[in-house]
Structures are given as structure tokens and as C-alpha cells.
C-alpha positions in Angstrom: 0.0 0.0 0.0 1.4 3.8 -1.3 2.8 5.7 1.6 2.6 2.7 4.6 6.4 2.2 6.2 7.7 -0.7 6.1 4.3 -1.7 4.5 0.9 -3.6 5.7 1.4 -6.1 8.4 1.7 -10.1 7.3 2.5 -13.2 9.4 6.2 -12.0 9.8 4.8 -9.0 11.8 5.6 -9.5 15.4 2.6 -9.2 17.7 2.8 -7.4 19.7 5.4 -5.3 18.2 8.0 -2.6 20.4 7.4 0.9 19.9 9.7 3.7 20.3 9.5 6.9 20.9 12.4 9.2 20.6 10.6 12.4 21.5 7.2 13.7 22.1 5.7 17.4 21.6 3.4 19.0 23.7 1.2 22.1 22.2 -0.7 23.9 24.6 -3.4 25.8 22.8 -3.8 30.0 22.8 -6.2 31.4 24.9 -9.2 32.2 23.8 -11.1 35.1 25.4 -15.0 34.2 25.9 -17.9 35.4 24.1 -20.2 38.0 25.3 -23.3 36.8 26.4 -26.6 39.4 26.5 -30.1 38.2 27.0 -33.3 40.1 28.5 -34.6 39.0 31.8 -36.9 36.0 32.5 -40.6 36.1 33.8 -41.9 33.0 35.0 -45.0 31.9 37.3 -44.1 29.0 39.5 -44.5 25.7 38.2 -44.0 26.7 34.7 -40.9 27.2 32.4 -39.3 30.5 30.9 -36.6 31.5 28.6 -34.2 34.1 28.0 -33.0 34.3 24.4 -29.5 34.9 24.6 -27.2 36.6 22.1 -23.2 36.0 21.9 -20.9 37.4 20.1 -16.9 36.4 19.8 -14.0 36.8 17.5 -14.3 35.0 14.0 -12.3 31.8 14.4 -12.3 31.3 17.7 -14.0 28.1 17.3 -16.9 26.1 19.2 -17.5 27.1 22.8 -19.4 24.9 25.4 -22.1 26.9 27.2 -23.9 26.0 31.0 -26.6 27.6 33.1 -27.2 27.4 37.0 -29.7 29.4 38.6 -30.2 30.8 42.4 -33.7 29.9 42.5 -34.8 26.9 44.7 -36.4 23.8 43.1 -35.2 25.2 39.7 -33.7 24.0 36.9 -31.6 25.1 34.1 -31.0 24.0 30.7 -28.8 26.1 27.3 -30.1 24.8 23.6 -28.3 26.3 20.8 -29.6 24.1 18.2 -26.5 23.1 16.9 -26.7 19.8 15.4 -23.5 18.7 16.6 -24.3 19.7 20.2 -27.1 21.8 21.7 -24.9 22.8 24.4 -22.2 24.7 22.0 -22.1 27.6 19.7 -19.5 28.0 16.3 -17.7 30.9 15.8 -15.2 29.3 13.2 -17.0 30.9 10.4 -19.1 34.3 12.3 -18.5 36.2 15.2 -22.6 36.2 16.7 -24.3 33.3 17.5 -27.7 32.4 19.6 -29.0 30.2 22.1 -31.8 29.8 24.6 -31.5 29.4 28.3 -34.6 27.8 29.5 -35.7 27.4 33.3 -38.3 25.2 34.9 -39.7 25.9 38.3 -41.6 24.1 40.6 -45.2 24.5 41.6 -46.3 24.2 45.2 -48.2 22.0 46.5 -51.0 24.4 48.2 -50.5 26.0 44.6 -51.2 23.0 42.5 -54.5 21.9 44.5 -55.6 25.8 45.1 -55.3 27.6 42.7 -53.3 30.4 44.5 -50.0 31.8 44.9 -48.1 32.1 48.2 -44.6 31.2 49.6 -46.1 27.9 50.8 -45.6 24.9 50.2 -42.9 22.7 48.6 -42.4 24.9 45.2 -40.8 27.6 43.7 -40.7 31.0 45.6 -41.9 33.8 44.3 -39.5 36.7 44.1 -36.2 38.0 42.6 -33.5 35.5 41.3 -30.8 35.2 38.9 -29.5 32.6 36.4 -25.8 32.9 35.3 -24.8 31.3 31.8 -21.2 30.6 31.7 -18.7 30.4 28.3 -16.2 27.6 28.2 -13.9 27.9 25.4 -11.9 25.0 23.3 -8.4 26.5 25.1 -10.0 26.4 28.6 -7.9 24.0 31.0 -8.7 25.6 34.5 -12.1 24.4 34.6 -13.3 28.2 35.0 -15.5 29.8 32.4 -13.8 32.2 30.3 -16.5 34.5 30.3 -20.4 34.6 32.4 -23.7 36.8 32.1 -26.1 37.1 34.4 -29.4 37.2 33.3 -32.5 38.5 36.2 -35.4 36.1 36.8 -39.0 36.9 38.5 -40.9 33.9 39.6 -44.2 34.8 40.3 
């Protein structure tokens, strides 16, 4: 076979073969700074979900970056969809420099809510008042574990 050294293995191959290695390089990718990350606030009554559309923007090239969401509400959760085929959790800037994605929380309805029909700070749910969800940027050159860059988006539960 064209361009395989010393050729395809046969029954005078030994198995399993010694390899040596002479030298090995390391490259340690550039940083990339994180996107910025805008999106308006999030009204939600409890027991329902709500989302903040959320617009980024990055230098062109920088590649894909891996987004998160966490949220200070209790019995909340938080999900990011970008819609990316690949993976609804990253955005591409090889080819643009703006790029979209959801964040999308889910609260939890009381139980005196559920079976009432009212609101109130009782019961097992949600709580109404003033929170905040925080969607973080990871970039392909991240190795600390940090996010290279955050937003903070406000969130009313009602």
C-alpha cells in the first residue's frame, strides 16, 4: 500500500510489536477570550418554564465554545439549547462572530398552589420573588475548569 512504512502487516509481523519513541511534543493551545453573552430577563409563574434568548458574540475563528446555566432559585432547573446539530450545548464561531442560544428554566409549583389555585410562599415549590440565572462560556483552550467568560441574566418567579 502507497505511503505505509515498512508496509501492511503479514505473518512476519511480530505481535505485539515494540514501539519507540524518541521524542514527544506538547502544544498547549492559545487562549481564547469568551464570548459575550446578553439576553433580556426571565418572567416565570411557579410551576412553569421560561426562557431568555441569549445573544453572543466572539471573534471570527475562535471556534466552538461549550455553554452552562445554574440558577439561584430553589427547586429550579436550568437547561442552554443552541440548536447546533452537533451539540445543543455549544455555539460555532469558526465561520461568524454572533451566535444564539436559549437558556430555559423550569420551576416548581407548590403543592398548596397546585391543589388551590393560588399563589403564596407555601408549600414545597418555587418562591416567588427575585433571582438570577448565570450562563457561563467555556472555550476549546480552557484547561482551569473556569468559564472564560459569564452573564447574568434577572429572573422573576411569580
Amino acid at each position: 500500500m502507497t505511503g505505509s512504512w515498512p508496509g501492511p502487516p503479514d505473518n512476519s509481523t511480530p505481535s505485539p510489536a515494540v514501539m519507540k519513541v524518541d521524542y514527544v511534543r506538547v502544544y498547549k493551545p492559545s487562549p481564547i477570550a469568551g464570548p459575550s453573552i446578553v439576553g433580556p430577563a426571565i418572567s416565570v409563574t411557579a410551576g412553569q418554564s421560561g426562557r431568555s434568548e441569549l445573544s453572543l458574540s466572539s471573534v471570527a475563528s475562535s471556534g466552538r465554545v461549550y455553554l452552562t446555566c445554574n440558577t439561584n432559585a430553589p427547586k429550579t432547573t436550568c437547561a442552554v439549547n443552541s440548536n447546533d446539530t452537533l451539540n445543543p450545548h455549544t455555539v460555532d464561531f469558526s465561520r461568524g462572530t454572533t451566535a444564539t442560544a436559549s437558556a430555559t428554566v423550569t420551576t416548581t409549583a407548590s403543592a398548596s398552589n397546585a391543589n388551590s389555585g393560588t399563589t403564596g410562599i407555601g408549600g414545597s415549590g418555587t418562591p416567588p420573588g427575585d433571582y438570577s440565572v448565570t450562563v457561563s462560556a467555556f472555550t476549546v483552550s480552557n484547561s482551569s475548569g473556569n468559564p472564560n467568560s459569564t452573564n447574568s441574566v434577572a429572573m422573576k418567579v411569580k
